[in-house]
C-alpha positions as CSV (number, residue, x, y, z in Angstrom):
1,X,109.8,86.2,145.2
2,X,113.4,86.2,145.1
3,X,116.0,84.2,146.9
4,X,116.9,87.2,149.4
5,X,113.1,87.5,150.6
6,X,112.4,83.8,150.7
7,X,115.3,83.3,153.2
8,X,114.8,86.6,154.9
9,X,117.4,88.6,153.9
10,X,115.7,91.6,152.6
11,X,112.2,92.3,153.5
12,X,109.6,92.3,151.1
13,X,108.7,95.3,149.1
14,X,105.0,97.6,150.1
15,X,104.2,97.3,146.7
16,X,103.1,93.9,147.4
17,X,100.3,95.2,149.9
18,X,97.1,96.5,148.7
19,X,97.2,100.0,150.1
20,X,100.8,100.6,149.3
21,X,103.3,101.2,146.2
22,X,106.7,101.6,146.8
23,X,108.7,104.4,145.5
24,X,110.8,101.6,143.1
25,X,107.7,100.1,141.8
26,X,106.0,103.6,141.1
27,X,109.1,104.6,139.1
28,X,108.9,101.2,137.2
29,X,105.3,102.1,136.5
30,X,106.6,105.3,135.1
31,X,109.4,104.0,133.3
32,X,106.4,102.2,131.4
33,X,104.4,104.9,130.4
34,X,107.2,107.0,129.7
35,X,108.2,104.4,127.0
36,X,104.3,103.4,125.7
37,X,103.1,106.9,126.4
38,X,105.2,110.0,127.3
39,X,108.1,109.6,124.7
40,X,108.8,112.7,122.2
41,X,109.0,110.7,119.2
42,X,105.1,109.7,120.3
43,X,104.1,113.5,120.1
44,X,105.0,113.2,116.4
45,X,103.2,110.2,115.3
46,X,100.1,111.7,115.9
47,X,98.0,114.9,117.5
48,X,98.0,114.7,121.6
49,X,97.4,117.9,122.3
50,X,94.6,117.6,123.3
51,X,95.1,114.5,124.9
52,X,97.8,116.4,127.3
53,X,95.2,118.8,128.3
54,X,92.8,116.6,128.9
55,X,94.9,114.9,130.9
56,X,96.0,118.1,133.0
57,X,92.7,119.7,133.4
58,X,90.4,116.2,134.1
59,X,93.1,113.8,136.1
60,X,95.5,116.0,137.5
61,X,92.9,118.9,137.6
62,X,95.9,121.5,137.7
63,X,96.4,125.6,135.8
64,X,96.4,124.8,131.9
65,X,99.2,127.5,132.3
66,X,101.4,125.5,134.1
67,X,101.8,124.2,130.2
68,X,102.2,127.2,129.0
69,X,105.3,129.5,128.4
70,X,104.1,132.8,129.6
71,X,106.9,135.2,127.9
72,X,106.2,133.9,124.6
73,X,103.0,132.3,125.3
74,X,103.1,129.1,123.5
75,X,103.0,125.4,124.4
76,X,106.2,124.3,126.2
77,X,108.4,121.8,124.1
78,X,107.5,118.6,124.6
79,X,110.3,117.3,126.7
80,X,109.6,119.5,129.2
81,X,105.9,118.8,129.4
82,X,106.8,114.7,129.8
83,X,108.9,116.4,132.9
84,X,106.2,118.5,134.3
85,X,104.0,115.4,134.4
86,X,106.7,112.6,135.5
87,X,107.6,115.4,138.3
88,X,103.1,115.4,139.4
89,X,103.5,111.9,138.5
90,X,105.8,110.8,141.6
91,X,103.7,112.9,143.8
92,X,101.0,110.9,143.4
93,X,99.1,109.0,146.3
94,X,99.3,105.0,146.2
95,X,95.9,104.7,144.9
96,X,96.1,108.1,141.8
97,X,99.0,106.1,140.1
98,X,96.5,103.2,139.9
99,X,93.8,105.5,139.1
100,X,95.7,107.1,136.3
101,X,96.8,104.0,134.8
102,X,93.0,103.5,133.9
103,X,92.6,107.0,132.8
104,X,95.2,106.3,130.0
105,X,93.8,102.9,129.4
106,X,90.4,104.6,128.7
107,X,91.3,108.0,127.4
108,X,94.8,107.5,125.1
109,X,93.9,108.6,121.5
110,X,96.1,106.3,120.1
111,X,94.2,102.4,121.2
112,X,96.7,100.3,119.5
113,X,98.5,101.3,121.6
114,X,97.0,100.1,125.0
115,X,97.3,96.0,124.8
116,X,101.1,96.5,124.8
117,X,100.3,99.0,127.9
118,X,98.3,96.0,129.5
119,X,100.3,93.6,128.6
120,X,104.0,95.7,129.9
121,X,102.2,96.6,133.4
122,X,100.4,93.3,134.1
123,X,103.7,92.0,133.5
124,X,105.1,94.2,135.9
125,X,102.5,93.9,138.5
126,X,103.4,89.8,138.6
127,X,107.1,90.4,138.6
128,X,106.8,92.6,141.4
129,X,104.3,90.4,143.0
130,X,101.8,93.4,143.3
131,X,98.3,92.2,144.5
132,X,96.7,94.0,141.4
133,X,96.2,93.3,137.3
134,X,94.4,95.2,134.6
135,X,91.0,93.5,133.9
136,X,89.5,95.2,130.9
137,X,90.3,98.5,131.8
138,X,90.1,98.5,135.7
139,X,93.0,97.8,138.0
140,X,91.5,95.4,140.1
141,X,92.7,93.3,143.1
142,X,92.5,90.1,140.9
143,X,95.3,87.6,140.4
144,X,94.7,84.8,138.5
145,X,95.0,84.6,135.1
146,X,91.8,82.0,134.1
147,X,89.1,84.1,136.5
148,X,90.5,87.4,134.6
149,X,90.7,85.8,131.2
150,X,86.6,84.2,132.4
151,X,86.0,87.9,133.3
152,X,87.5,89.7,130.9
153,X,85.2,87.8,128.3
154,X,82.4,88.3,129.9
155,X,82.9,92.1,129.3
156,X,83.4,91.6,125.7
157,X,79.7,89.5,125.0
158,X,77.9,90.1,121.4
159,X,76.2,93.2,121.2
160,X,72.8,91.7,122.0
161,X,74.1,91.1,125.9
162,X,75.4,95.1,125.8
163,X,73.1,95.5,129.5
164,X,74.9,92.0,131.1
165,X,78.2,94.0,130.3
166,X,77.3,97.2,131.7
167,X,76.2,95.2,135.2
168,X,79.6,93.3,135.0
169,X,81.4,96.7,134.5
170,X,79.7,98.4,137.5
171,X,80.3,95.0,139.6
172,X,84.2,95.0,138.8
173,X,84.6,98.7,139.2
174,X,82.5,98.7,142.8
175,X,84.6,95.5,144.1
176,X,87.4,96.8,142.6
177,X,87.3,100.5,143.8
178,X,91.2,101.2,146.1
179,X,89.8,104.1,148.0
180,X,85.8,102.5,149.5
181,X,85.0,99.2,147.9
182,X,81.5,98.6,147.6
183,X,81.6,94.4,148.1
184,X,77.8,94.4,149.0
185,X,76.7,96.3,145.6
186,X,79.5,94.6,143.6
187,X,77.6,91.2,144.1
188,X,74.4,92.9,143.8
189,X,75.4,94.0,140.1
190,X,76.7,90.6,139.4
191,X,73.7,88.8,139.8
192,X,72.1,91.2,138.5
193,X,74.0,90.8,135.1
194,X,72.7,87.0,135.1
195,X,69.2,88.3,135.5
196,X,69.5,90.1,132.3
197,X,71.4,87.5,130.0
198,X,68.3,85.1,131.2
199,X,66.0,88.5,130.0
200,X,67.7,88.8,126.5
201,X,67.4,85.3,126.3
202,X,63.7,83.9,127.2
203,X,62.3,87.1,126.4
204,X,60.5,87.2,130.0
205,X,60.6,89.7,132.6
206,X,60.8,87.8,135.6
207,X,62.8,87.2,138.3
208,X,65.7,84.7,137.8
209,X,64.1,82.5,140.3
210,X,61.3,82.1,137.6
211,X,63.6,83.1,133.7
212,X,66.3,80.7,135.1
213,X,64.0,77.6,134.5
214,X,63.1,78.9,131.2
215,X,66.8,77.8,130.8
216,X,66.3,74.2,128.7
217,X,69.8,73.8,127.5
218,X,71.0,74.8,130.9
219,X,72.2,71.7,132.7
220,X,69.6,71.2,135.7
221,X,71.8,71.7,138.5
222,X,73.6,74.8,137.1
223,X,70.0,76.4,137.5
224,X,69.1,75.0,141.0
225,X,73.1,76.7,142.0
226,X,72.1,79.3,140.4
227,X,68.9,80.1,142.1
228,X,70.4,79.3,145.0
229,X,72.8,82.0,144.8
230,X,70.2,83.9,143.6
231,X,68.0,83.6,146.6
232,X,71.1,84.5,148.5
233,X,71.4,88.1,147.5
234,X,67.3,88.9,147.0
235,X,65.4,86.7,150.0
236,X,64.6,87.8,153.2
237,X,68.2,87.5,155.4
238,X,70.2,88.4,152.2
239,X,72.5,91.0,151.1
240,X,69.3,93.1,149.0
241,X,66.9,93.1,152.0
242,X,67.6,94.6,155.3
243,X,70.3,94.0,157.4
244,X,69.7,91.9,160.6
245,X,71.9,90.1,163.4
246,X,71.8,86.9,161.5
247,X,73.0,88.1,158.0
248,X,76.4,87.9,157.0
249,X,78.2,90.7,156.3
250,X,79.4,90.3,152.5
251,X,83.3,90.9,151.8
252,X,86.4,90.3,149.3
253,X,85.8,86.8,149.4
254,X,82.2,86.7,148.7
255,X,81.9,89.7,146.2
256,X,85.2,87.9,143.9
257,X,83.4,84.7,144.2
258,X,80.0,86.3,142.8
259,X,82.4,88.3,140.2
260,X,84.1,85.5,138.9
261,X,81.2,82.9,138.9
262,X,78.2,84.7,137.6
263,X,81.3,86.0,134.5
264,X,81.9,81.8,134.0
265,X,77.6,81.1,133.9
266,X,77.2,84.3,131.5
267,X,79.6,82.8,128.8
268,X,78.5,79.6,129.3
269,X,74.6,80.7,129.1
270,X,75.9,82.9,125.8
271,X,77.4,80.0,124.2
272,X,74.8,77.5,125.1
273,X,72.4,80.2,123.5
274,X,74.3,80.6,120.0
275,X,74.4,76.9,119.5
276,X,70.6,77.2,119.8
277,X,70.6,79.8,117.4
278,X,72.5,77.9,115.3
279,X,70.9,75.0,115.5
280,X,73.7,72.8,117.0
């Protein structure tokens, strides 16, 4: 925050609320992919043809012939293409510049690419003090840089642990979702992904309450938190049963809690199992 906001003298920017982005900060944002993404001499390093109508017809969903020169019938030059989309670009609703930040992140041809992408607009989001950084490749209403580094490698587990990713993925993008976030399912998924990393690891199909003791190098009171937590989400009064006038309601709070915790136990459980495999 800078010295004019502390003291009062200018009021602080929407782009540091959740539901808002402020024209500056969008333009900042575009000033970013223009550089990483949109720039002519880009177009020449590499096909993105197809990567431009992908990007019209499945984000933007508008008329391929808006791209199109209809005297001559060939693809516009390239400059004016980067100004057809900078032009939907600032049209775009709070939430759709977020969401198109992930569709590049997922669908740019060129990956190299997209750590410098990250790396630019995370570092934008925290000059700008905007409540949101990339995790993996979700805009997410995390801030802090250990839970998304604990998160982050928790998405990234050997390929043995491929299922306790896919349950971390759904949890992040269901907590993390701008326009109906699904808290309640979020934490659901999270547990879940510790249910399976005990799975892969004792072989058993049982419920954590039972695979969790199975658990030897586990330090004892990890696993009684751990069932504890678990018990929260699947016994009677928790969030998997039916709702009564005695359960609580499960929000923000609870679902980045469960997010960033069960991420922290599922590398720890990881590690703890390759030492065993390695016979440390």
């Amino acid at each position: 925050m800078r010295f004019s906001e502390r003291y009062g003298y200018k009021k602080i920017e929407e782009s540091q609320l959740l539901e808002e982005i402020s024209n500056h900060l969008k333009t900042r944002i575009w000033n970013i992919l223009r550089r990483c993404i949109f720039r002519e001499k880009r177009y020449e390093e590499f096909p993105v043809d197809l990567f431009i109508i992908d990007l019209w017809d499945k984000f933007f969903k508008e008329d391929l012939d808006k791209l199109v020169d209809r005297e001559v019938y060939t693809t516009l030059k390239k400059d004016k293409i980067t100004k057809i989309i900078k032009n939907r670009f600032l049209n775009l609703q709070w939430f759709e510049v977020y969401d198109l930040v992930e569709f590049l992140i997922s669908e740019f041809p060129n990956t190299n690419e997209i750590p410098y992408l990250v790396k630019d607009i995370n570092n934008l989001f925290e000059e700008e003090s905007v409540p949101y950084r990339i995790v993996g490749t979700t805009v997410s209403p995390l801030t802090n840089k250990e839970e998304i580094k604990e998160i982050e490698k928790a998405l990234n587990p050997p390929d043995k642990f491929a299922p306790v990713r896919e349950h971390l993925k759904k949890a992040l993008d269901l907590f993390s979702d701008r326009k109906s976030p699904d808290y309640e399912n979020s934490i659901k998924e999270s547990i879940s992904a510790v249910e399976s990393s005990a799975k892969i690891i004792t072989g058993k199909d049982k419920s954590l309450s039972g695979i969790i003791q199975s658990l030897t190098n586990v330090h004892y009171n990890l696993r009684e938190g751990f069932k504890e937590l678990y018990n929260w989400t699947s016994k009677e009064g928790g969030i998997r049963h039916a709702k009564s006038g005695k359960t609580l309601e499960p929000g923000m709070v609870e679902a980045r809690y469960m997010l960033v915790t069960v991420s922290a136990f599922v590398n720890y459980v990881i590690a703890k199992y390759s030492e065993n495999e390695k016979g440390e």
